[in-house]
Backbone as CSV, one residue per row, in Angstrom:
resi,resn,N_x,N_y,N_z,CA_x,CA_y,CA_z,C_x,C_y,C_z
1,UNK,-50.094,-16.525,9.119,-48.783,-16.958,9.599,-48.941,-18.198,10.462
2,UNK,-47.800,-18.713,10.319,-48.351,-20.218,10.891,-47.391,-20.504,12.102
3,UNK,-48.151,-21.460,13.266,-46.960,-21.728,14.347,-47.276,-21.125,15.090
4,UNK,-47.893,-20.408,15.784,-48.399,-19.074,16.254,-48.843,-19.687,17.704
5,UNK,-48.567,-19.531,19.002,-49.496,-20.329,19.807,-50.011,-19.191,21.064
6,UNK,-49.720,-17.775,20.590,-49.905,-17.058,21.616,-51.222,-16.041,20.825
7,UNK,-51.115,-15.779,19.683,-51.444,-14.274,18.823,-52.241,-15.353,17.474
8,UNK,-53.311,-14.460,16.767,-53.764,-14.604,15.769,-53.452,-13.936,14.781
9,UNK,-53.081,-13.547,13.653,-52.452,-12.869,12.708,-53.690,-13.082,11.578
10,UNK,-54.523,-12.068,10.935,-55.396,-11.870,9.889,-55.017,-10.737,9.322
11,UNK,-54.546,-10.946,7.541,-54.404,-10.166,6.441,-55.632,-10.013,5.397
12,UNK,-56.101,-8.981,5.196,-57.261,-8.383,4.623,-57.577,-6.731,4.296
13,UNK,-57.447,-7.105,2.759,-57.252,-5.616,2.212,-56.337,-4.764,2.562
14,UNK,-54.936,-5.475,2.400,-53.429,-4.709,2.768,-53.824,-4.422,4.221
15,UNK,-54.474,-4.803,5.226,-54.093,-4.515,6.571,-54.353,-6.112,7.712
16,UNK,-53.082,-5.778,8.373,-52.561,-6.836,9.372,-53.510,-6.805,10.345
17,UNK,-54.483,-7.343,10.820,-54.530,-7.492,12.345,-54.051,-8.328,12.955
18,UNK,-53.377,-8.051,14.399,-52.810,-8.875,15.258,-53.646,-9.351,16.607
19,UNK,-53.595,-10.456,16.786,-54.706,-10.141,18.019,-53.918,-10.768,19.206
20,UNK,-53.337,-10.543,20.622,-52.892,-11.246,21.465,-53.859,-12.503,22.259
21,UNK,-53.719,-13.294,21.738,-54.893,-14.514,22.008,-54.721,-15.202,23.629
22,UNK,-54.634,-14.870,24.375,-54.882,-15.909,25.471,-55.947,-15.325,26.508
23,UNK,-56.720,-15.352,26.202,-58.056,-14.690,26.899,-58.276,-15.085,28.151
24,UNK,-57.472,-16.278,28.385,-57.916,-17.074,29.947,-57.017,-16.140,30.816
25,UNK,-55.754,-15.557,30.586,-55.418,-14.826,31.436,-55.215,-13.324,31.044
26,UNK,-56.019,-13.031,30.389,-56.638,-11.796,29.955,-55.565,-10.886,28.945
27,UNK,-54.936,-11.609,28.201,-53.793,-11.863,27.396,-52.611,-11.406,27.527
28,UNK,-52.166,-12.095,29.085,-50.992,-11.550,29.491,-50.150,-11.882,29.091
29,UNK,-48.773,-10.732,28.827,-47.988,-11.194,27.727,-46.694,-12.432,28.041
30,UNK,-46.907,-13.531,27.974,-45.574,-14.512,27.950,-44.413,-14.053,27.519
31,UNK,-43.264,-15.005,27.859,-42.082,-14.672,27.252,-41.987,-14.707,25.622
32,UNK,-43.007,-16.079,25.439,-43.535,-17.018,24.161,-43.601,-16.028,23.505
33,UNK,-45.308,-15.241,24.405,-45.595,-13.424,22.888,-45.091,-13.292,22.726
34,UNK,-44.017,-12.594,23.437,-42.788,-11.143,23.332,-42.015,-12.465,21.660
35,UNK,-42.018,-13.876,21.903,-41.175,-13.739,20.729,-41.901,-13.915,19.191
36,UNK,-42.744,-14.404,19.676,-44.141,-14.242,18.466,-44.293,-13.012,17.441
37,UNK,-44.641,-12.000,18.941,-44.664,-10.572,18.401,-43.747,-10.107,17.724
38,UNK,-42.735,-10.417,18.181,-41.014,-9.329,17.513,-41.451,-10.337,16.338
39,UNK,-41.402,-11.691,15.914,-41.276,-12.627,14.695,-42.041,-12.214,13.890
40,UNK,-43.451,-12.194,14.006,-44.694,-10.814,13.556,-44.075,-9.353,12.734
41,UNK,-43.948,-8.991,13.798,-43.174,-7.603,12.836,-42.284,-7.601,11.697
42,UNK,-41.605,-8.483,12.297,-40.233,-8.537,11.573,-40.506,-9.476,10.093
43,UNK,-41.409,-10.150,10.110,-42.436,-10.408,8.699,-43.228,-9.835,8.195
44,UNK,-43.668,-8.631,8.448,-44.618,-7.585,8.336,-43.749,-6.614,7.809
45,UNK,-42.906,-6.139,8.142,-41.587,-5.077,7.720,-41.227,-5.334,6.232
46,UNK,-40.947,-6.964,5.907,-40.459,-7.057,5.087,-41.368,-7.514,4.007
47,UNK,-43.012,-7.352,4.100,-44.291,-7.156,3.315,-44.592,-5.989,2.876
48,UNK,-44.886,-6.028,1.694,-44.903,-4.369,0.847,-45.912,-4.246,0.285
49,UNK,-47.036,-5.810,0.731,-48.401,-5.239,0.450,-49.042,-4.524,1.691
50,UNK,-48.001,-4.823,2.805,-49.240,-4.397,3.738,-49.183,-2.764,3.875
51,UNK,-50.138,-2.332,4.277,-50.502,-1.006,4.406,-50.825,-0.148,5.696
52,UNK,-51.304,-1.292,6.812,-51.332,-0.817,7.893,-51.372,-2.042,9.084
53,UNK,-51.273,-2.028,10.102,-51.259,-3.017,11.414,-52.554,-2.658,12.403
54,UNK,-52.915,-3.413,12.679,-53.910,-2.707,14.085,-53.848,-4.078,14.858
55,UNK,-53.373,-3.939,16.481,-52.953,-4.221,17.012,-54.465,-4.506,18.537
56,UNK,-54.633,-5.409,18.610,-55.483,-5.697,19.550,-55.665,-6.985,20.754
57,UNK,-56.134,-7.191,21.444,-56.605,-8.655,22.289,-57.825,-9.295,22.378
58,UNK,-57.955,-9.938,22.162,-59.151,-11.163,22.512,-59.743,-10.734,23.362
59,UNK,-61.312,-11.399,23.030,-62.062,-11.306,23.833,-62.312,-10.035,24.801
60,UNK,-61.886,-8.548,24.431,-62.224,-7.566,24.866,-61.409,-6.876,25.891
61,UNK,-60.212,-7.601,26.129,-59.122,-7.245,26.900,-58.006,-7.126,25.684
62,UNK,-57.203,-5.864,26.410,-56.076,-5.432,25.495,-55.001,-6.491,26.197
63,UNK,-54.490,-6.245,27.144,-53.654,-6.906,27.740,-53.295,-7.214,29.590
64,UNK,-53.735,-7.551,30.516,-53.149,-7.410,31.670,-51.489,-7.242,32.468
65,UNK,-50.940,-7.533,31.281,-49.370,-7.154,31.341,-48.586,-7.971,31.125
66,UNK,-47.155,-8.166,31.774,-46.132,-9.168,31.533,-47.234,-10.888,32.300
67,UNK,-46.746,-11.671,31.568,-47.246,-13.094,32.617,-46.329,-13.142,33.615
68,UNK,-47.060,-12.859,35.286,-46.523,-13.434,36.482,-45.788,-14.835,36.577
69,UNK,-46.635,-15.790,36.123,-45.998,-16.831,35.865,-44.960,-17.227,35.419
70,UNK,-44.142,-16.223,34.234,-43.254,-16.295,33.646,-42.422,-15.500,34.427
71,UNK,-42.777,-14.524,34.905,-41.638,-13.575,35.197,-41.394,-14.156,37.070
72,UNK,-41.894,-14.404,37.262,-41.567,-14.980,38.746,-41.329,-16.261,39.303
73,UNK,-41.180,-17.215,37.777,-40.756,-18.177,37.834,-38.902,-18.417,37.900
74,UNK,-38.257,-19.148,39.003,-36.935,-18.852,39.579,-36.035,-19.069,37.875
75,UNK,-37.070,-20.275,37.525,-36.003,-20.453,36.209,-35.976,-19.669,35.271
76,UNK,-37.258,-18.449,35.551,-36.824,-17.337,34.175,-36.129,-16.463,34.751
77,UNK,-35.511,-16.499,35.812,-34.781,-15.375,36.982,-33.020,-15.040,35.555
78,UNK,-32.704,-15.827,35.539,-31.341,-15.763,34.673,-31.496,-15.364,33.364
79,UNK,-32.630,-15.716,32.885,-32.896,-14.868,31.488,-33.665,-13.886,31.469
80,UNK,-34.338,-12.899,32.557,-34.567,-11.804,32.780,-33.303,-11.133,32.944
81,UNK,-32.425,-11.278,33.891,-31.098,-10.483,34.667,-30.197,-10.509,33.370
82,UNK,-30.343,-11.811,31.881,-29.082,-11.302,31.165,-30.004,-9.860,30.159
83,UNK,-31.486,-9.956,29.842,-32.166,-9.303,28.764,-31.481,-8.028,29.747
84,UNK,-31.536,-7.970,30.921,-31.512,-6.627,31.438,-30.031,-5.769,31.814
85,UNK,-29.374,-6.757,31.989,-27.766,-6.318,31.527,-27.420,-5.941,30.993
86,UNK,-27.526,-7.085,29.608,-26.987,-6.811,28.429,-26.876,-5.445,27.619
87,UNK,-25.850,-4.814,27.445,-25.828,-3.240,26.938,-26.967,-2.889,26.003
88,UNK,-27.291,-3.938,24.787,-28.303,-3.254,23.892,-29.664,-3.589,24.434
89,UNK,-30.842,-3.126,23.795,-31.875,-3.047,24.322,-32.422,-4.589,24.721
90,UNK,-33.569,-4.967,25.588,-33.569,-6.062,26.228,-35.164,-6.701,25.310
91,UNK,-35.156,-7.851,25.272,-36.125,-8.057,24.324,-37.579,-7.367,25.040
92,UNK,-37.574,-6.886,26.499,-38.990,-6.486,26.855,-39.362,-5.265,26.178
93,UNK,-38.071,-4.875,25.774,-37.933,-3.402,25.361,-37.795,-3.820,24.115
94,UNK,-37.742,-4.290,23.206,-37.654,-4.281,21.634,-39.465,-4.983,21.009
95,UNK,-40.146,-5.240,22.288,-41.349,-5.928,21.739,-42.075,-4.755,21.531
96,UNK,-41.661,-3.885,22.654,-42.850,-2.920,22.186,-42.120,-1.437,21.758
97,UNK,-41.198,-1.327,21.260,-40.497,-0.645,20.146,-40.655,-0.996,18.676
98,UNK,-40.599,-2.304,18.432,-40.307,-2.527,17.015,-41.492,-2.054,16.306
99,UNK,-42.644,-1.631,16.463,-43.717,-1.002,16.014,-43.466,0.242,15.452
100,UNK,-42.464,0.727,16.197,-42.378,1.971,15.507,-41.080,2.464,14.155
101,UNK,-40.507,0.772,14.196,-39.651,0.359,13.299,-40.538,0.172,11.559
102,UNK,-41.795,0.064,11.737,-42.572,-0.549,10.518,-42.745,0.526,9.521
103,UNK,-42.391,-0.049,8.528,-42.728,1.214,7.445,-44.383,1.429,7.584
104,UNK,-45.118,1.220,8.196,-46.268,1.696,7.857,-47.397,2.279,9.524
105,UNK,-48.607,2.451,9.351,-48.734,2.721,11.044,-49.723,1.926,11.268
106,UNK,-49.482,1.447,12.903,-49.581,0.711,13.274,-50.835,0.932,14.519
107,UNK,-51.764,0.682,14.587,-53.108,1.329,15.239,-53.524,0.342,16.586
108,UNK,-53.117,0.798,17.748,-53.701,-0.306,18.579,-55.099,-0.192,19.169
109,UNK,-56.193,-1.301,19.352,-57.298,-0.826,19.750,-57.332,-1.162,21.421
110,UNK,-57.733,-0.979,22.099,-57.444,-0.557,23.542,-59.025,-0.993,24.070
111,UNK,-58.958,-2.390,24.956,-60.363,-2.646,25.056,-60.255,-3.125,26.552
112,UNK,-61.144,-3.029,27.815,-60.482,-3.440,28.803,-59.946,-3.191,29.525
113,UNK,-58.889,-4.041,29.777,-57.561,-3.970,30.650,-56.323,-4.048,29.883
114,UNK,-55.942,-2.736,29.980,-54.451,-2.556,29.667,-53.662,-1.706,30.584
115,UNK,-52.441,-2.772,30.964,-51.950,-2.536,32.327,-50.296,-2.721,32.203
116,UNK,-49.692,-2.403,32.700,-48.252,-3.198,32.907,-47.264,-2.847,31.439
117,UNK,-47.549,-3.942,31.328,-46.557,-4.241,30.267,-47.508,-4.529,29.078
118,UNK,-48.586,-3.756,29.182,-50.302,-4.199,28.032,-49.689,-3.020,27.526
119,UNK,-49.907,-2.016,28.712,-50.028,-0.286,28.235,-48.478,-0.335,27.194
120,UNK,-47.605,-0.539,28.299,-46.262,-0.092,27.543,-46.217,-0.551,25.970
121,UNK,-46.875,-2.261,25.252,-47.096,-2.366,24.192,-47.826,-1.602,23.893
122,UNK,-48.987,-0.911,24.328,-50.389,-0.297,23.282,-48.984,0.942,23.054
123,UNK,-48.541,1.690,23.806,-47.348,2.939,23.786,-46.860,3.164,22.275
124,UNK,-46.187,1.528,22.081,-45.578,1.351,20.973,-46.174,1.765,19.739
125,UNK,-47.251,2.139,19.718,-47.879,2.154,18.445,-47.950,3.408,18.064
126,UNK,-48.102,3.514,16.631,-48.549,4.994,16.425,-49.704,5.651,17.023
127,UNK,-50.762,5.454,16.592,-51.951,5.649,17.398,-52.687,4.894,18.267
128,UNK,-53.706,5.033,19.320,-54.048,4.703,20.360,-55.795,4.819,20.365
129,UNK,-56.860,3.857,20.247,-58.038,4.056,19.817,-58.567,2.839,21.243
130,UNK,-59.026,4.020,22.201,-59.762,3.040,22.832,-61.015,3.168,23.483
131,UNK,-62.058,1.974,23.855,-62.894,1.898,23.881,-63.699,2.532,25.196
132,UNK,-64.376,2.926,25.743,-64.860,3.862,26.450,-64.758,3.475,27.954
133,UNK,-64.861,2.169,28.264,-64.851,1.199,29.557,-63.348,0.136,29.354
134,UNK,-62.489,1.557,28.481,-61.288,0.555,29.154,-60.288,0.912,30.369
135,UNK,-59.931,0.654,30.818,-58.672,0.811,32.249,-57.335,0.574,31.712
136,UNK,-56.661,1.621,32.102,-55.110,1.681,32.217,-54.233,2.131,33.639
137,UNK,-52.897,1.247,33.279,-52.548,1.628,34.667,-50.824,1.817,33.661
138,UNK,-49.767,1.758,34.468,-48.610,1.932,34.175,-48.190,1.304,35.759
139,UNK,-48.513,0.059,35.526,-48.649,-0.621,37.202,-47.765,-0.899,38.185
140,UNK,-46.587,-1.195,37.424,-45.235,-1.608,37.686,-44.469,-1.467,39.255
141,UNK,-45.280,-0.138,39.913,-45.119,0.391,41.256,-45.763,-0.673,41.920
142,UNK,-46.422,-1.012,41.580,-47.455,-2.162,42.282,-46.980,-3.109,43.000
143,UNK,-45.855,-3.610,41.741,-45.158,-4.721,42.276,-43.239,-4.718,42.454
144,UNK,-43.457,-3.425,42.707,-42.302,-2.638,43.613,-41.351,-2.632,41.801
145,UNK,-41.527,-2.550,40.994,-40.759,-2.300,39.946,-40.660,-1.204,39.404
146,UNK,-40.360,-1.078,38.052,-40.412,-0.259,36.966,-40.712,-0.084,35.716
147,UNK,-41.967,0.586,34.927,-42.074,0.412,33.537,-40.559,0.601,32.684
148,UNK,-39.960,-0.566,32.503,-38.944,-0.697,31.800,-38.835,-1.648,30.600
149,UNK,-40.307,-1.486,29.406,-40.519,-1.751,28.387,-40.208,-1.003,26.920
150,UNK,-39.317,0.409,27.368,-39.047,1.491,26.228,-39.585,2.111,26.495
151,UNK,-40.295,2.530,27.613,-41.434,4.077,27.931,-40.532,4.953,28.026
152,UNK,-39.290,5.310,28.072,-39.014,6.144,28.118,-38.712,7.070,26.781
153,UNK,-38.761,6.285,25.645,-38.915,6.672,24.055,-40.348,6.415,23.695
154,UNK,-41.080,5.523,24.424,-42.382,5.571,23.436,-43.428,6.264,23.985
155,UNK,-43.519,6.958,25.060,-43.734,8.014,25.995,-43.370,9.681,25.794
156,UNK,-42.662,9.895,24.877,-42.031,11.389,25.237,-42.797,12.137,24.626
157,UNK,-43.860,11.775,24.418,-45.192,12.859,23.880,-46.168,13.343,24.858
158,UNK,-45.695,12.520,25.660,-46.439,12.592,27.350,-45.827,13.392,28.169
159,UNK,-46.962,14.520,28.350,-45.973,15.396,29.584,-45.184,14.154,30.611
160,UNK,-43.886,15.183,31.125,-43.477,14.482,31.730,-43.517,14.124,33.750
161,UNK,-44.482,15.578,33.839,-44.883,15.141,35.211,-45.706,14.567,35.299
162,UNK,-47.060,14.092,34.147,-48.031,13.036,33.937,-47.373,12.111,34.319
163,UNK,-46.559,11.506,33.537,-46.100,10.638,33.748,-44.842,9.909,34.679
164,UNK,-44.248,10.951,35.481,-44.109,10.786,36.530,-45.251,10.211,37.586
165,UNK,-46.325,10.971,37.516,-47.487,10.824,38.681,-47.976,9.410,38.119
166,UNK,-48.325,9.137,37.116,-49.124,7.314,36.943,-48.153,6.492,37.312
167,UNK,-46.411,6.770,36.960,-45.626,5.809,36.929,-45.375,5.847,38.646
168,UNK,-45.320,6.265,39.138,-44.760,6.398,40.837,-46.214,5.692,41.629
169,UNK,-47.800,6.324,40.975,-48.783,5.611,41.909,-49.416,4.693,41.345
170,UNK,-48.902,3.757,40.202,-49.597,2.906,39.498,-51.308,3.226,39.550
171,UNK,-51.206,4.202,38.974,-53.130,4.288,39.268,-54.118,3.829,38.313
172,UNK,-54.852,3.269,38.474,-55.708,2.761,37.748,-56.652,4.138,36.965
173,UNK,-56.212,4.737,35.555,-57.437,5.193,34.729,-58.471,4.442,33.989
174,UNK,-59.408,5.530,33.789,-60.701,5.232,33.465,-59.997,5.693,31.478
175,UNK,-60.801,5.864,30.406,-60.399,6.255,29.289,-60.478,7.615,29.147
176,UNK,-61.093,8.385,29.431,-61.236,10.077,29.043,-60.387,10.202,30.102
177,UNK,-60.086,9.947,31.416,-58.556,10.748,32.307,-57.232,10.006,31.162
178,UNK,-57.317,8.620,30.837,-55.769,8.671,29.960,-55.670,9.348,28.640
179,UNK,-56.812,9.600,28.204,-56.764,10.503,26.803,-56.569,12.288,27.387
180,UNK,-56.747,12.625,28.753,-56.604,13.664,28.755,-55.723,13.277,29.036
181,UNK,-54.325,12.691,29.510,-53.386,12.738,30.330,-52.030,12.695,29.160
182,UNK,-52.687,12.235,27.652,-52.274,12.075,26.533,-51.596,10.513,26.205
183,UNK,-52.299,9.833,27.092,-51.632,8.549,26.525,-53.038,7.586,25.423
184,UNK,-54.033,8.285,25.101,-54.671,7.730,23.621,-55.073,8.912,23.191
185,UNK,-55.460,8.367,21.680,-55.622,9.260,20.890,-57.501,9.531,20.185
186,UNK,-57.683,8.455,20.228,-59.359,8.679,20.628,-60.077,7.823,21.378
187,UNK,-61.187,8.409,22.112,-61.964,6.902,22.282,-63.363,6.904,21.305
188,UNK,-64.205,5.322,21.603,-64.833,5.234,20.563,-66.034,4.272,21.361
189,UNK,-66.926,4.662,20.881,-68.260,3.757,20.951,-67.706,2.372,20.860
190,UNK,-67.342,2.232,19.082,-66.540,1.378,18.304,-65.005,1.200,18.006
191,UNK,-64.224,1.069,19.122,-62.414,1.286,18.652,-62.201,0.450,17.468
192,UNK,-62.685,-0.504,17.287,-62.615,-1.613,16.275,-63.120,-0.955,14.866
193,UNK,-64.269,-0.906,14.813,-64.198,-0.120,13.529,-64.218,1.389,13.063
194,UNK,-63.809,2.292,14.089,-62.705,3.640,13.941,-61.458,3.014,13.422
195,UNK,-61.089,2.057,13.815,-59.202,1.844,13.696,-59.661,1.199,12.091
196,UNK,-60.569,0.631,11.983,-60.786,0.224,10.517,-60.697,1.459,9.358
197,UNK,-61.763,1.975,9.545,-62.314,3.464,9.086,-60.725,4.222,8.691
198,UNK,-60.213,4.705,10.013,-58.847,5.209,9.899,-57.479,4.502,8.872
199,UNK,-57.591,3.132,9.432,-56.600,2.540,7.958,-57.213,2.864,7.049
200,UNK,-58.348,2.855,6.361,-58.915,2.767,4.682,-58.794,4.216,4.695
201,UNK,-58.549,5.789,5.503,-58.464,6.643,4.826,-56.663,6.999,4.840
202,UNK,-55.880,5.917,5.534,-54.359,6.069,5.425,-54.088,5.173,3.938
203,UNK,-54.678,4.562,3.840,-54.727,3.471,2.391,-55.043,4.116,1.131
204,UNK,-55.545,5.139,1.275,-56.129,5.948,0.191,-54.853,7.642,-0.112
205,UNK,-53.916,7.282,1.109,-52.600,8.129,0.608,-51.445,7.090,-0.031
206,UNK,-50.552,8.018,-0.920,-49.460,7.055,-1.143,-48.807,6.438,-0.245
207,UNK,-48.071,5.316,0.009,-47.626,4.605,0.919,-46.257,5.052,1.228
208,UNK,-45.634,5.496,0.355,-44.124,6.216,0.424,-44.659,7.801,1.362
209,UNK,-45.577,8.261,0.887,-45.847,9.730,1.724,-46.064,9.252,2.842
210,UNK,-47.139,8.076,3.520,-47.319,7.558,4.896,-45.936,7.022,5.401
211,UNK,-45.298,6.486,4.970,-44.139,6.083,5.626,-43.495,7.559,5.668
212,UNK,-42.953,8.331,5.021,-42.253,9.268,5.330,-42.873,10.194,6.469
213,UNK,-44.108,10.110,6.515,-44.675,11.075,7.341,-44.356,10.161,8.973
214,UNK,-44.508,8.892,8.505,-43.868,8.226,10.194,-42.950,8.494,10.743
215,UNK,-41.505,8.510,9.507,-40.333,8.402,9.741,-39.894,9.955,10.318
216,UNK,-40.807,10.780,9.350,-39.978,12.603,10.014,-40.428,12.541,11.339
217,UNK,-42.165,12.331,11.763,-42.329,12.587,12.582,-41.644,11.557,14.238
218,UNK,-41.072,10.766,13.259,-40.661,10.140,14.615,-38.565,10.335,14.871
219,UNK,-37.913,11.694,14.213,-37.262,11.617,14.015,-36.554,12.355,15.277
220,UNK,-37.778,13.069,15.491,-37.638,14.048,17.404,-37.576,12.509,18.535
221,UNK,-37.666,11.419,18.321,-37.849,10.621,19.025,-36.976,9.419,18.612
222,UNK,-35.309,9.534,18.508,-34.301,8.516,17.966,-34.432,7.937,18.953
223,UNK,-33.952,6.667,18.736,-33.482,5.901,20.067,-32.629,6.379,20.866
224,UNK,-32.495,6.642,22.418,-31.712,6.787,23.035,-31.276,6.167,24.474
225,UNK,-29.870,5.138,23.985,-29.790,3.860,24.190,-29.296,4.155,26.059
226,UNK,-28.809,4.974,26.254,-28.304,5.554,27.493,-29.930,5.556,27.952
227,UNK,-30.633,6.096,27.788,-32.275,6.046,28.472,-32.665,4.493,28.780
228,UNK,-32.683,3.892,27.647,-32.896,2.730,27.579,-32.029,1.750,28.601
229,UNK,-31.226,1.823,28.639,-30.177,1.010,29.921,-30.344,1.815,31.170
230,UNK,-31.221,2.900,30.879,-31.173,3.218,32.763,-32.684,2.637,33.400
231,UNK,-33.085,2.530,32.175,-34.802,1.327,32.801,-34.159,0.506,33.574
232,UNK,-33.607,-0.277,32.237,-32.693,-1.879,32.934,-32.111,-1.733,34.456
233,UNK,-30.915,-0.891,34.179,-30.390,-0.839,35.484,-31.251,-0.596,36.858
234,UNK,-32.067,0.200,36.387,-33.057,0.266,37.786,-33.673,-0.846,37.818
235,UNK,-34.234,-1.684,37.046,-35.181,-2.983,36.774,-34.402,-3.464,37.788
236,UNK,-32.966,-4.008,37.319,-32.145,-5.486,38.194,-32.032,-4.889,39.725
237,UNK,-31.442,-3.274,39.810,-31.577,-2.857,41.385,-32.953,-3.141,42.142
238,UNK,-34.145,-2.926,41.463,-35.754,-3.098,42.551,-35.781,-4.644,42.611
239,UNK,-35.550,-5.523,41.181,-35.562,-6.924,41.341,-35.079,-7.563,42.667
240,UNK,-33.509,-6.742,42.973,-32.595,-7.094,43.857,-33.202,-6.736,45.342
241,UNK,-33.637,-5.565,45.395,-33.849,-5.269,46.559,-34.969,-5.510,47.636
242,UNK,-35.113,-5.075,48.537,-35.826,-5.578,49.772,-37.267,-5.424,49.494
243,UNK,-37.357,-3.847,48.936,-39.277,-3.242,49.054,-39.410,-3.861,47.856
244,UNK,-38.942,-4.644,47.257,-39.191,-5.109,46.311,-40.207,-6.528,46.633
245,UNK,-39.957,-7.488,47.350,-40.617,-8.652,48.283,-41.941,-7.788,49.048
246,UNK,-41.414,-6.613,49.428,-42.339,-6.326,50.347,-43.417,-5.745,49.396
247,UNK,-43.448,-5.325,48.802,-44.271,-5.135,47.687,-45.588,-5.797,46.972
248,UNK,-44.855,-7.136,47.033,-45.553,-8.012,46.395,-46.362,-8.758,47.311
249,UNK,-46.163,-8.550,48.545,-46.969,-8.788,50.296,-47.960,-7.561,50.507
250,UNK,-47.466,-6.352,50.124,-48.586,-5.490,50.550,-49.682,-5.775,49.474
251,UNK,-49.504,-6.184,48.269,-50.417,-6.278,47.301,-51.302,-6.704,47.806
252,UNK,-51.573,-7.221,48.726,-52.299,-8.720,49.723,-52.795,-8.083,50.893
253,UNK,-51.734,-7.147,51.779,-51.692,-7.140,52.637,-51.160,-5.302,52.770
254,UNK,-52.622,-4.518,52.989,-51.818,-3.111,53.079,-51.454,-2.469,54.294
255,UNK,-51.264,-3.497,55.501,-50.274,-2.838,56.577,-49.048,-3.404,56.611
256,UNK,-48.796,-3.892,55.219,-47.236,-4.038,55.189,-47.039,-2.547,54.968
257,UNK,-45.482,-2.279,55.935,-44.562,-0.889,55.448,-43.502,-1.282,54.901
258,UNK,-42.952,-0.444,53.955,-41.656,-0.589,54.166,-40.757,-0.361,54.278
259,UNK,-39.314,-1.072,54.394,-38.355,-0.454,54.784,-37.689,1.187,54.417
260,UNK,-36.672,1.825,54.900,-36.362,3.039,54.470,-35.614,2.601,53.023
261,UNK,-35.513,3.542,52.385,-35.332,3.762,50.963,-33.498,2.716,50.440
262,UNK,-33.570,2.011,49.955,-32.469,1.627,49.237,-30.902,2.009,48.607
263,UNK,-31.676,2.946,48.047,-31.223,3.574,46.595,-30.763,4.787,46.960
264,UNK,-30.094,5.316,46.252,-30.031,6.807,46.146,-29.703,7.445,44.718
């Protein structure tokens, strides 16, 4: 695929790999990805040779999360606040959903650092293959926010006081605590060529039975768009509010406190 200035795209033997390419900042995701990626899929969907996706990052990092740069830049301030308004889902939330839109499955390999808005994409996928020395967080507390990338649909296989507890202390896991905690599905000496291995024995079923087997099993898990707008809405309230600044000072500085609670 051509034009590409964030992601590498390689087709070989009916399967897609995607790779998030910016290794210098450990392939944190731009606004740019997020539109790369959705453009990706949405050419992949409508390919009927392909057979499977596996989903990875450069240079040995999955992802470090949303780009700071982008998101805390004043001039992306107005096109964050409309994605997050706006009644239907917000493009942070459709990047790492539309994966589960693909007729076929979609395998992410998990190498590194996957954090933020890394994890919430790896989420998106059907399966989860990662490498033994990788780190996950669901970080978002960190910087006084909220995972409000679709975790709340691409998550519901995850107990839900697990995930209460990572999402409230942004904690940094090791790979065997997030595979027990159920957010992957194996780890591997090799995630790279398990996720290989695994497409060539999904390639060797009919492709109409693999898609159907996506589609039933993901049928306990419709979209539900009321979930989805209560990310948002909390997103623009922490954006707005006070411990929200202060947040991003204690990161630096941990005898910042802060103020009493906001919200109710």
């Amino acid at each position: 695929m051509e034009n590409l200035k964030t992601l590498t795209v390689h087709i070989e033997h009916q399967t897609a790999t995607i790779t998030l390419n910016r290794p210098d900042k450990k392939n944190a995701i731009s606004f740019q990805m997020m539109d790369e990626l959705i453009k990706v899929a949405h050419k992949l969907k409508r390919n009927r040779e392909i057979r499977a996706v596996i989903l990875m990052g450069a240079d040995g990092n999955f992802s470090s999360g949303l780009d700071l740069a982008d998101l805390n830049n004043p001039k992306s301030l107005g096109f964050a606040l409309y994605e997050l308004a706006k009644p239907t889902p917000s493009k942070f939330q459709k990047v790492c959903l539309i994966w589960q839109s693909l007729p076929v499955p979609v395998i992410a390999v998990v190498e590194g650092v996957c954090v933020g808005g890394g994890l919430q994409l790896a989420l998106g996928a059907d399966i989860r293959i990662a490498a033994a020395d990788a780190r996950l967080s669901v970080l978002e507390a960190k910087w006084g926010l909220v995972a409000d990338m679709g975790i709340t649909r691409t998550a519901r296989d995850i107990r839900r006081d697990v995930m209460k507890q990572i999402a409230m202390t942004a904690e940094m896991m090791d790979a065997p605590t997030a595979k027990d905690y159920g957010l992957l599905t194996h780890i591997s000496d090799d995630p790279v060529q398990m996720a290989i291995s695994l497409t060539d024995a999904i390639k060797a079923r009919s492709p109409d039975a693999v898609l159907a087997a996506k589609r039933v099993m993901n049928v306990a898990q419709r979209q539900d768009y009321l979930a989805l707008y209560q990310e948002k809405l909390w997103q623009i309230k922490l954006m707005l509010g006070a411990n929200r600044k202060l947040s991003i000072k204690k990161a630096k500085d941990d005898t910042v406190q802060f103020i009493k609670r906001q919200f109710r």
